[in-house]
C-alpha positions in Angstrom: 170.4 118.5 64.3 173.3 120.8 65.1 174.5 120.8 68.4 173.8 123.9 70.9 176.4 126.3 71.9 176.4 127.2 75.4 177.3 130.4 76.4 178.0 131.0 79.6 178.8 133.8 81.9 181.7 132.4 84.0 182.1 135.5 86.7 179.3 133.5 88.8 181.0 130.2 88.1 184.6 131.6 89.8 182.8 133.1 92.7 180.5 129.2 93.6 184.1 127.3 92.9 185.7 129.9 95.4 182.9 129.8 98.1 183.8 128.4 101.3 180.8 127.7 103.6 183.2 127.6 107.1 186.2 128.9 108.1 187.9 126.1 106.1 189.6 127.5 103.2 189.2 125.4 100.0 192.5 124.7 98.1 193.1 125.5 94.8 192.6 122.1 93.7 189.5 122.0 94.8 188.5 125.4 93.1 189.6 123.9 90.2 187.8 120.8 90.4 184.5 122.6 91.8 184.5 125.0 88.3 185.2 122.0 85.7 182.4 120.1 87.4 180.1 122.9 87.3 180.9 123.3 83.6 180.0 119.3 82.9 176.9 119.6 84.7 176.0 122.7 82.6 176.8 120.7 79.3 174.8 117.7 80.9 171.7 119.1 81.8 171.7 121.1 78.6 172.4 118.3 76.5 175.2 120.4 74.4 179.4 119.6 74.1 180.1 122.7 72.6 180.1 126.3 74.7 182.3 129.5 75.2 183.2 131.3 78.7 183.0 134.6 78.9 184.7 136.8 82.1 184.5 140.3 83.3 188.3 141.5 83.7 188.4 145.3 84.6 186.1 148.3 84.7 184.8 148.1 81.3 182.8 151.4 79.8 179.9 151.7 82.2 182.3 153.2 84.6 183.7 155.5 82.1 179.9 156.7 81.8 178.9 156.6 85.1 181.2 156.4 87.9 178.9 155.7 90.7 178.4 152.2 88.7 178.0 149.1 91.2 179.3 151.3 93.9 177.0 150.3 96.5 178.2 146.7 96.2 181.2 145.5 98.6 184.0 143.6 97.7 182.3 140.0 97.6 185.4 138.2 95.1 186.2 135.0 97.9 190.0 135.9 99.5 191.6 132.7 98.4 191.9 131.8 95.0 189.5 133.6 92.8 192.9 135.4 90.5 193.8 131.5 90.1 190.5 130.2 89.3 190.0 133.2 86.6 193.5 132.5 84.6 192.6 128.9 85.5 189.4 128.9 83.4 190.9 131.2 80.6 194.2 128.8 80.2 192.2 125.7 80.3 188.8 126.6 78.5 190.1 130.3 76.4 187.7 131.8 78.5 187.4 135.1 76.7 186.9 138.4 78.0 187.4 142.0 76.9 188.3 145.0 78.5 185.4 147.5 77.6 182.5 144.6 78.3 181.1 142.7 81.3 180.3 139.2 80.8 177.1 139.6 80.1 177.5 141.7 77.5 179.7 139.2 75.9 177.4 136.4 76.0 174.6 138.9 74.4 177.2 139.7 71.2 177.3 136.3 70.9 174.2 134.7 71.1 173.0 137.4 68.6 176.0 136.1 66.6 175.9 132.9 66.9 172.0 131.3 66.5 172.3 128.4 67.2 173.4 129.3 71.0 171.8 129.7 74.0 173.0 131.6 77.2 174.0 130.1 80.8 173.9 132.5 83.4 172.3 132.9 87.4 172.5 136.7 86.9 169.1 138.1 87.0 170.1 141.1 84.6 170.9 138.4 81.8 167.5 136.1 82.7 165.5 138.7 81.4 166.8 139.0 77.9 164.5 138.0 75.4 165.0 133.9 74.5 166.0 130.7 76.4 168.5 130.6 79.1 170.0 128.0 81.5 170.1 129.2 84.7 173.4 127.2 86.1 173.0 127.8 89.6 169.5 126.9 89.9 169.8 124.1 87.1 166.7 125.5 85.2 165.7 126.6 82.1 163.8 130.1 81.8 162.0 131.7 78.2 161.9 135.1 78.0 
């Protein structure tokens, strides 16, 4: 049987490797190390070697149609490190992104592309497209 592709929407991934629970800031080392691990557990509990990232980088067309688009959300990106973490994942990994699309969008091209794929993502928007999903930051699988 052919091995799985995971796809998986990385924006979440930079913003768990990034949290700092205290006032302690994390290095950027640990960043680092906290996002590859997080991938190898994703590819572990899946069972799968092969996947994509996918990142939001700009204000893709949504804001072009409507500009009141996530406006009532704060600035939540962690102070330290998430610009390194981002070019960390796309030098290491080719993390892809596009200007026009989120990366959710990204990872729905895809999987729609790609059959043999499935979609790894916490973000509730993406859990409720139709098929199988990892959920990577509750470590579960949800059908849809």
């Amino acid at each position: 049987m052919e091995d799985k592709i995971a796809l998986i929407d990385a924006d979440s991934l930079i913003y768990i490797s990034c949290y700092n629970k205290d006032d302690n800031l994390k290095t950027l080392e640990e960043c680092k190390n906290t996002a590859d691990e997080f991938i190898k557990n994703i590819l572990d509990a899946t069972k799968t070697s092969k996947f994509l990232l996918f990142l939001t980088i700009g204000k893709g067309f949504r804001y072009k149609v409507y500009t009141e688009y996530k406006a009532n959300r704060k600035d939540l990106k962690p102070l330290a490190h998430y610009v390194e973490v981002r070019q960390y994942l796309i030098d290491k990994y080719k993390a892809y992104n596009h200007p026009e699309l989120e990366a959710d969008d990204l990872c729905l091209i895809y999987s729609k592309k790609l059959p043999n794929s499935f979609i790894s993502s916490p973000d509730k928007d993406v859990l409720m497209l139709e098929g199988r999903h990892y959920n990577y930051k509750k470590h579960k699988w949800v059908e849809v």
